[in-house]
FIRO-411423 format. One record per residue (C-alpha): residue number from 1; residue in one letter; x, y, z. Coordinates in nm, 2 decimals, padded with zeros to 4 digits. Layout:
<atoms>
- titor, vose, xx, yy, zz
- NUM, a, X, Y, Z
...
</atoms>
This chain:
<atoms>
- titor, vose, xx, yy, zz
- 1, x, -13.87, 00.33, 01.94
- 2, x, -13.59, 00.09, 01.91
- 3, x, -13.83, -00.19, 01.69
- 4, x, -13.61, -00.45, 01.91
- 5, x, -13.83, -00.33, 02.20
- 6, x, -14.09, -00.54, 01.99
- 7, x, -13.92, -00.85, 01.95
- 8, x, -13.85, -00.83, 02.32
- 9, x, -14.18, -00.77, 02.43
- 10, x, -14.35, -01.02, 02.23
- 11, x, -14.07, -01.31, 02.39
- 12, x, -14.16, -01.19, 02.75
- 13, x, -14.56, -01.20, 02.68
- 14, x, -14.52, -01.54, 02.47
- 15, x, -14.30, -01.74, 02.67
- 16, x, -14.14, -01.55, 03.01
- 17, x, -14.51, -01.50, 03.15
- 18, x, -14.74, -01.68, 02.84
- 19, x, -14.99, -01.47, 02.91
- 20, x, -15.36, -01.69, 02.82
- 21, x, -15.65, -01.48, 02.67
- 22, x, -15.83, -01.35, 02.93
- 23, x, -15.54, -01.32, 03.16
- 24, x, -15.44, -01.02, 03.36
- 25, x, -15.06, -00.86, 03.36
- 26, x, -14.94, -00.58, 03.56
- 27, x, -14.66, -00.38, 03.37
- 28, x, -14.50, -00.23, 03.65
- 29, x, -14.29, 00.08, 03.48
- 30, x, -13.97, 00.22, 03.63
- 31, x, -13.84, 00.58, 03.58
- 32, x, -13.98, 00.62, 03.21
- 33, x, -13.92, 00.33, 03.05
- 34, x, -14.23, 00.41, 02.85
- 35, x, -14.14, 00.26, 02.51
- 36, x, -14.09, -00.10, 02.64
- 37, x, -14.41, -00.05, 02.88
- 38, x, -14.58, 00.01, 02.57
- 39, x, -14.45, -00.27, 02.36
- 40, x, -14.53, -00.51, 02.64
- 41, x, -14.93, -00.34, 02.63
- 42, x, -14.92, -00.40, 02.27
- 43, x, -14.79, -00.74, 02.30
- 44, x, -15.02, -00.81, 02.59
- 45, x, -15.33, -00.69, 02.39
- 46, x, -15.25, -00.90, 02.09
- 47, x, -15.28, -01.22, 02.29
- 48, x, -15.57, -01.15, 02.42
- 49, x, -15.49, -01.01, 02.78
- 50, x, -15.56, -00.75, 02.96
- 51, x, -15.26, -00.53, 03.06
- 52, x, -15.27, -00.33, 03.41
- 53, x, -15.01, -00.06, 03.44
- 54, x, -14.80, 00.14, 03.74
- 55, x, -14.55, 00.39, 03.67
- 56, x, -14.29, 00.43, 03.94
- 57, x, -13.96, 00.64, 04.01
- 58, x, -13.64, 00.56, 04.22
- 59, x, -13.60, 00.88, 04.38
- 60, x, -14.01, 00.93, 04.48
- 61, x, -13.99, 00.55, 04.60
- 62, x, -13.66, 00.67, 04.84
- 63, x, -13.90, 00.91, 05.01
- 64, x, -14.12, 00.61, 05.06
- 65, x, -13.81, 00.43, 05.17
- 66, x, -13.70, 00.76, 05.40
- 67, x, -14.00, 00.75, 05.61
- 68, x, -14.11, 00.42, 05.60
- 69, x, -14.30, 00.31, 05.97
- 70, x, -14.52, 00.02, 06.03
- 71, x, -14.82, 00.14, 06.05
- 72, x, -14.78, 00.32, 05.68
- 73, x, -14.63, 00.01, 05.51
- 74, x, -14.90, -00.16, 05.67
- 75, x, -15.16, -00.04, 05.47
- 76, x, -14.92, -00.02, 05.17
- 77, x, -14.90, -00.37, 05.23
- 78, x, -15.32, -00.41, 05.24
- 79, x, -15.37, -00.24, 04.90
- 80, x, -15.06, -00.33, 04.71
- 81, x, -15.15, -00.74, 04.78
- 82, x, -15.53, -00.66, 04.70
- 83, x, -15.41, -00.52, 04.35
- 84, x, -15.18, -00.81, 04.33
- 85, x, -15.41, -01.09, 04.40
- 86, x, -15.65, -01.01, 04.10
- 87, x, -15.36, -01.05, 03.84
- 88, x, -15.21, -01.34, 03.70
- 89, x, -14.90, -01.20, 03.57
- 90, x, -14.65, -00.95, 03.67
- 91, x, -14.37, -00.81, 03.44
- 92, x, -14.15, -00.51, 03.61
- 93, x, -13.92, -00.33, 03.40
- 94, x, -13.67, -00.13, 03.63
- 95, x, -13.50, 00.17, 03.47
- 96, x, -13.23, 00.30, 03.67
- 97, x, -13.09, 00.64, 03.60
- 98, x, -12.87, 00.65, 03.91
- 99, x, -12.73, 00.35, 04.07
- 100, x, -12.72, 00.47, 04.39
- 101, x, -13.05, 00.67, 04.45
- 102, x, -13.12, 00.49, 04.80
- 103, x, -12.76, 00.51, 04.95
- 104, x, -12.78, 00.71, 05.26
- 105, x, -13.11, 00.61, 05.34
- 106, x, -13.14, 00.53, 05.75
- 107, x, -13.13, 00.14, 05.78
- 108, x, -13.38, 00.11, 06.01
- 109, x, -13.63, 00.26, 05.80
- 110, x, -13.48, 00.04, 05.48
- 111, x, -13.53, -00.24, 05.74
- 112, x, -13.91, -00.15, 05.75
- 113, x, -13.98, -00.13, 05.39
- 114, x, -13.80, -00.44, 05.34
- 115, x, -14.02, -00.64, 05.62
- 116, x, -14.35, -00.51, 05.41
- 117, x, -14.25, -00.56, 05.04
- 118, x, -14.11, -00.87, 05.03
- 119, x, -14.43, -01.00, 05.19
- 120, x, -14.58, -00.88, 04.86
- 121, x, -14.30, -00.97, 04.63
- 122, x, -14.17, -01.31, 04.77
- 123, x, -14.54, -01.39, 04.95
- 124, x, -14.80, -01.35, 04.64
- 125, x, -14.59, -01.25, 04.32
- 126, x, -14.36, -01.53, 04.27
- 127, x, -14.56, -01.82, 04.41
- 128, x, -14.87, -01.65, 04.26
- 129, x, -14.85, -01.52, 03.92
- 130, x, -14.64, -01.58, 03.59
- 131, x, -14.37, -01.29, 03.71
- 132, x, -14.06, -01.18, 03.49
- 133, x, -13.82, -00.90, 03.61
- 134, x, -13.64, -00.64, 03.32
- 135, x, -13.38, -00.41, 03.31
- 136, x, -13.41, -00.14, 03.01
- 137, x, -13.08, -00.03, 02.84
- 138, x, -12.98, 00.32, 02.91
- 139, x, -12.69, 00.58, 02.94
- 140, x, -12.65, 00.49, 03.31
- 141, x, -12.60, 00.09, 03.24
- 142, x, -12.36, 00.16, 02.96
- 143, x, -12.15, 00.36, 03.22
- 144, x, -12.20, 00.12, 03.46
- 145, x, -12.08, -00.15, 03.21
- 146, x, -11.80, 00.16, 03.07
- 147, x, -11.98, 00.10, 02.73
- 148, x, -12.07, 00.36, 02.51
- 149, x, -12.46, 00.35, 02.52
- 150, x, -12.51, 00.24, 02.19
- 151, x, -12.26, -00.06, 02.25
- 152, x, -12.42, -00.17, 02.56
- 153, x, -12.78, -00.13, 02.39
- 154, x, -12.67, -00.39, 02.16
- 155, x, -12.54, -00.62, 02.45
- 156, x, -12.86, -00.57, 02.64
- 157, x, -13.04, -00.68, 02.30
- 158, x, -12.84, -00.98, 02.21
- 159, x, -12.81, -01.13, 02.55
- 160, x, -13.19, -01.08, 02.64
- 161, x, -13.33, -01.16, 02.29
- 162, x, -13.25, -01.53, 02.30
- 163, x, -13.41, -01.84, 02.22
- 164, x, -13.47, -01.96, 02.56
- 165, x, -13.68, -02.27, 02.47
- 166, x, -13.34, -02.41, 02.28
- 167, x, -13.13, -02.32, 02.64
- 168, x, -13.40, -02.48, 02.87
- 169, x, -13.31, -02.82, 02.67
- 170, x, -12.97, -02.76, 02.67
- 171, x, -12.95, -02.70, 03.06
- 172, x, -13.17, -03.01, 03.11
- 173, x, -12.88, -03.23, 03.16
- 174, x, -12.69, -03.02, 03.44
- 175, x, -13.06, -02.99, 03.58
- 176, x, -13.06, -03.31, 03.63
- 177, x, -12.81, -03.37, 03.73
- 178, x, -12.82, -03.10, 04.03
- 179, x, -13.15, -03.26, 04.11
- 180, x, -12.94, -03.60, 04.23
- 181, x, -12.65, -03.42, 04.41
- 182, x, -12.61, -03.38, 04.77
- 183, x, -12.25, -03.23, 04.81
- 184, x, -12.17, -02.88, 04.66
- 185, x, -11.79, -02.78, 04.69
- 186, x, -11.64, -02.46, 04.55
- 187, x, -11.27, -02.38, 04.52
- 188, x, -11.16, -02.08, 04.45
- 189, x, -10.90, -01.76, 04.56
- 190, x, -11.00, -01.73, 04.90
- 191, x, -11.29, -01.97, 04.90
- 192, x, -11.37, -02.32, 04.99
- 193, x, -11.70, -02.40, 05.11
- 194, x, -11.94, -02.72, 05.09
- 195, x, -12.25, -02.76, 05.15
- 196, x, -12.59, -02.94, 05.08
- 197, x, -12.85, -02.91, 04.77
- 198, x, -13.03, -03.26, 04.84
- 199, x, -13.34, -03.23, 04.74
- 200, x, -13.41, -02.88, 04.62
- 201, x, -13.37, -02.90, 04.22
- 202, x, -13.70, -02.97, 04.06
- 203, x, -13.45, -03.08, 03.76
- 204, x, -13.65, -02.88, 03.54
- 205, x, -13.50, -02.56, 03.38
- 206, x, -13.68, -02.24, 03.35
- 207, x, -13.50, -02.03, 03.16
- 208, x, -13.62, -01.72, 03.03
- 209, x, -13.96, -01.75, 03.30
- 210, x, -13.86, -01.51, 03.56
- 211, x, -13.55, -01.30, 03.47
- 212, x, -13.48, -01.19, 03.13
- 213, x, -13.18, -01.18, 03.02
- 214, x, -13.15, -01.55, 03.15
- 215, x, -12.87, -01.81, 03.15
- 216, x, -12.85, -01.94, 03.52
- 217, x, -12.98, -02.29, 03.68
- 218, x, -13.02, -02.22, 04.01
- 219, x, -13.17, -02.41, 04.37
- 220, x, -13.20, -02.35, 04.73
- 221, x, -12.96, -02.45, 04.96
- 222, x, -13.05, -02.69, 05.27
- 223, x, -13.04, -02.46, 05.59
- 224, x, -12.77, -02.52, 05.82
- 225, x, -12.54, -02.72, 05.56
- 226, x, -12.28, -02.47, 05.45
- 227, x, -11.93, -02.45, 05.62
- 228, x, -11.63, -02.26, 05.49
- 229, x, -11.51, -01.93, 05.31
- 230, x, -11.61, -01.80, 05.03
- 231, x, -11.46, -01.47, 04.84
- 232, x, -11.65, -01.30, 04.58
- 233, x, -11.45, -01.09, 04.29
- 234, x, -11.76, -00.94, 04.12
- 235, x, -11.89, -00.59, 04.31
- 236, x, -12.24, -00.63, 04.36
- 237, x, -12.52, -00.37, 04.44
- 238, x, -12.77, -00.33, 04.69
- 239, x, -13.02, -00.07, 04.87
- 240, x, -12.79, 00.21, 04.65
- 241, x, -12.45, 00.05, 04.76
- 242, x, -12.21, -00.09, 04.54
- 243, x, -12.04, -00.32, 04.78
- 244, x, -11.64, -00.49, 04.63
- 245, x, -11.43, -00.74, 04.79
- 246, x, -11.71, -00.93, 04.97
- 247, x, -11.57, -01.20, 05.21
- 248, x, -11.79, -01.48, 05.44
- 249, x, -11.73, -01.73, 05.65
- 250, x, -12.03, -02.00, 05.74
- 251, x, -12.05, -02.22, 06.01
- 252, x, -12.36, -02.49, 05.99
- 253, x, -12.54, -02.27, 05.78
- 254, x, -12.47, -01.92, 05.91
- 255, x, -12.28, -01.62, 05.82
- 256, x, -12.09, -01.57, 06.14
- 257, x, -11.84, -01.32, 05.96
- 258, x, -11.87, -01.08, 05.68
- 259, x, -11.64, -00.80, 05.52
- 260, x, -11.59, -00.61, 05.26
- 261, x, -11.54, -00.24, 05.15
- 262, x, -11.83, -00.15, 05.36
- 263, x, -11.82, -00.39, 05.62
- 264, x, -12.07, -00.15, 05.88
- 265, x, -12.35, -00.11, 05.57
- 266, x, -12.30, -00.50, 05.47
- 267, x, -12.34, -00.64, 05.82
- 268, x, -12.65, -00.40, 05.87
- 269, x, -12.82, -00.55, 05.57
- 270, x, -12.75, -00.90, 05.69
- 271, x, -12.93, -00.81, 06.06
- 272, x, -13.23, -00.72, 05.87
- 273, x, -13.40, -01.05, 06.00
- 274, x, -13.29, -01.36, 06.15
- 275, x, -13.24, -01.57, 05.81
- 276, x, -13.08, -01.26, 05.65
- 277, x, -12.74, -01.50, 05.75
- 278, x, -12.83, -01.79, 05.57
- 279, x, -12.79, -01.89, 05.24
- 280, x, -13.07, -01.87, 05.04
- 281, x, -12.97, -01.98, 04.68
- 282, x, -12.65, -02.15, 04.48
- 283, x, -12.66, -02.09, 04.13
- 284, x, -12.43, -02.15, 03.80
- 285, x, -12.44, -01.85, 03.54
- 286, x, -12.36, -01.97, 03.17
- 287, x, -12.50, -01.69, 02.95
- 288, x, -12.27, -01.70, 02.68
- 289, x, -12.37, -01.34, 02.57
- 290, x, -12.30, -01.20, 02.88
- 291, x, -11.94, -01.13, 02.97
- 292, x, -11.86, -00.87, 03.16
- 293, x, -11.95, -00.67, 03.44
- 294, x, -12.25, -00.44, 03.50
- 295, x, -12.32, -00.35, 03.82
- 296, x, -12.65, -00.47, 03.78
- 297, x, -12.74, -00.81, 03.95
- 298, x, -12.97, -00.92, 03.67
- 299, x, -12.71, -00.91, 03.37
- 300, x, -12.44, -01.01, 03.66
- 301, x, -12.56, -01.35, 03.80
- 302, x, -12.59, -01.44, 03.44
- 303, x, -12.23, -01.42, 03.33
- 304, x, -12.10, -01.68, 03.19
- 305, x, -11.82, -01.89, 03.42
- 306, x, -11.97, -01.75, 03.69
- 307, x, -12.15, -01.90, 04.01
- 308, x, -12.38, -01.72, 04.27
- 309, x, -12.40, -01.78, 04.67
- 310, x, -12.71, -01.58, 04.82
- 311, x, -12.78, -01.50, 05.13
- 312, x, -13.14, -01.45, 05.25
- 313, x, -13.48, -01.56, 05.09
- 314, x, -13.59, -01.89, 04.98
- 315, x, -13.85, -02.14, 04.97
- 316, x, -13.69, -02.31, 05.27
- 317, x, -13.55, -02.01, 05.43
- 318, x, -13.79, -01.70, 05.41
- 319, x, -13.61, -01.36, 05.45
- 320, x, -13.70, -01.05, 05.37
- 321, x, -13.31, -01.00, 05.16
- 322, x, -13.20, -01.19, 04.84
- 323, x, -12.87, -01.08, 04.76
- 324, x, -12.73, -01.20, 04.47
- 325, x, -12.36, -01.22, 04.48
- 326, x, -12.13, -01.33, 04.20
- 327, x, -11.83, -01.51, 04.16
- 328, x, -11.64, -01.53, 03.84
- 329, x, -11.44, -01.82, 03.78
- 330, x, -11.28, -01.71, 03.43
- 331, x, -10.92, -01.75, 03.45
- 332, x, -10.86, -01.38, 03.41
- 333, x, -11.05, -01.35, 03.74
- 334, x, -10.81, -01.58, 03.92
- 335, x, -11.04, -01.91, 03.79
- 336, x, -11.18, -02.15, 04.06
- 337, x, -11.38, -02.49, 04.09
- 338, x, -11.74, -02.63, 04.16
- 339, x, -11.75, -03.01, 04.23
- 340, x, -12.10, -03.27, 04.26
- 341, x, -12.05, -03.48, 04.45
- 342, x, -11.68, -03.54, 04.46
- 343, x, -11.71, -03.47, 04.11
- 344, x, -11.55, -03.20, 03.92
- 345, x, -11.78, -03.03, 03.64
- 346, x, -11.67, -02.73, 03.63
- 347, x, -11.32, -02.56, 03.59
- 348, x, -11.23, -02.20, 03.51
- 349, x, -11.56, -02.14, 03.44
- 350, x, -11.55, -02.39, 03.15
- 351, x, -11.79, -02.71, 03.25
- 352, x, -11.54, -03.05, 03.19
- 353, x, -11.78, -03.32, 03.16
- 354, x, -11.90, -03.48, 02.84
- 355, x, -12.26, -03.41, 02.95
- 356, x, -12.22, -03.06, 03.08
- 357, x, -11.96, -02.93, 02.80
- 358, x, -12.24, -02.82, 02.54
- 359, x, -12.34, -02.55, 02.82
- 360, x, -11.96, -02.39, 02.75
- 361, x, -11.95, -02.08, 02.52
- 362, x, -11.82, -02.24, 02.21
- 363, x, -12.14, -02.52, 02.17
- 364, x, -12.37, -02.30, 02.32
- 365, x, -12.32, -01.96, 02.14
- 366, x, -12.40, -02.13, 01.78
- 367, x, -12.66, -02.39, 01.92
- 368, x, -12.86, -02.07, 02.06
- 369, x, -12.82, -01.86, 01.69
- 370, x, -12.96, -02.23, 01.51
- 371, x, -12.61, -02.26, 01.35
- 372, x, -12.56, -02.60, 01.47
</atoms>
């Protein structure tokens, strides 16, 4: 076993979920990722917890997917949130060998699981339990990434194996400062859209707690606030779809038009409930370590110079979607804008405040090795 597995492990049991003597974790295992499932036992058992485990697949889960009916996902539902309810923790490490093992499946019954599992997921892990979400570095990232595998094992490693007590307090400050705006506006090739974050950053960073690798501060957007365009030069992947050149418009809050190079599929996924069509979440990506394109939301959203505008689920607009999608503002990628209230802080992906400029690559990169 890769001994950086270890290191990992130990990070996510100790500060993503600090799991408490006594405490309950389920270590929910994807598609053999057996040697991290094990480190996060071992790491589990050594402070004091007691570690639950599920082993799962992509392609027996599509069957569950394929034939998915209300009354069945009903009593998935029932025993799934009884299991859940006794733990205090949840850590799920997804390992995917094929991106798109759930394309083709009939949206109607996607539509179905969806309603039932993110009752479980969004209604008793995350506001119930210390949760953290992992990816595990295989052949099929690398490709994803067009690394060779041992190249993208070390870019897995180096962005997930951070610090992320030193970035919390060096986020704290654009935290903050979110916390006091009102008026988001982003700029960008084929984008301008505004809208309103009053009141929905805590102002308290959390990097590290929930998704690993981390590097985003992130907050809910008020319903019915954003108005304009917005177009997104990242591809992003969903229910087995890779989905590029995704284009909105919003009117007071709602998606009224969407394309991209599977319009049909994208519109389908946004009709899977009524607040499917709003936005859910704006978030700014400043991961230093992570710098290209995966294919994988997780590493994706992270990026740094990047931004992400998501439509579906929050804590002020339940849905039974999240959907991630990035924007890169790197120059390379045709650059682009975010301004606070009337405020520019951000430019090309490179923050331009005297605050907010320790978050950029150059300050943050040796500030998170302790070379400062």
């Amino acid at each position: 076993m890769d001994q950086r597995f270890n290191q990992l492990a130990a990070q996510v049991i100790g500060y993503s979920v600090s799991l408490k003597p006594g405490e309950k974790v389920l270590i929910d295992v994807w598609d053999g990722a057996d040697d991290l499932g094990t480190a996060l036992m071992e790491a589990a058992y050594a402070a004091g917890g007691m570690p639950f485990v599920t082993h799962q697949s992509m392609r027996m889960n599509r069957s569950v997917i394929a034939h998915a009916t209300d009354a069945y996902m009903q009593d998935w539902l029932r025993y799934e949130s009884y299991r859940m309810r006794e733990m205090d923790a949840y850590i799920v490490v997804r390992k995917k060998e094929n991106l798109n093992e759930w394309a083709g499946i009939d949206p109607e019954r996607m539509a179905v699981f969806e309603k039932y599992y993110s009752q479980l997921h969004f209604g008793i892990r995350i506001p119930k339990t210390k949760w953290c979400v992992l990816r595990y570095p295989n052949a099929a990232m690398a490709q994803q990434a067009g690394m060779s595998t041992e190249e993208f094992e070390d870019y897995y490693f180096r962005a997930c194996c951070l610090d992320y007590r030193r970035m919390c307090k060096r986020v704290e400050p654009l935290a903050k400062l979110a916390a006091r705006t009102d008026r988001v506006r982003i700029v960008a090739p084929g984008t301008d859209i505004t809208f309103s974050v009053k009141g929905q950053c805590a102002g308290v960073p959390r990097c590290g707690q929930r998704n690993v690798p981390c590097g985003e501060m992130g907050m809910p957007v008020v319903v019915d606030s954003a108005n304009g365009e917005i177009t997104y030069n990242v591809p992003s992947e969903i229910q087995g779809t890779v989905f590029r050149d995704i284009h909105l418009v919003l009117k007071n809050g709602l998606i009224v038009e969407a394309t991209s190079s599977d319009t049909k599929r994208m519109n389908e996924i946004l009709d899977t409930d009524a607040n499917a069509r709003r936005i859910g979440e704006f978030a700014i990506g400043f991961n230093p370590f992570l710098t290209r394109t995966t294919v994988d939301t997780i590493f994706d959203e992270k990026r740094a110079k990047t931004l992400h505008f998501t439509p579906g689920n929050s804590e002020i607009n339940p849905s039974a979607i999240h959907w991630d999608i990035v924007q890169s503002h790197a120059k390379e990628d045709g650059g682009g804008e975010i301004w606070f209230d009337g405020v520019l802080i951000r430019k090309d992906g490179l923050f331009v405040t005297e605050e907010l400029k320790p978050l950029n690559p150059e300050q943050l990169i040796p500030y998170l090795l302790g070379e400062d």
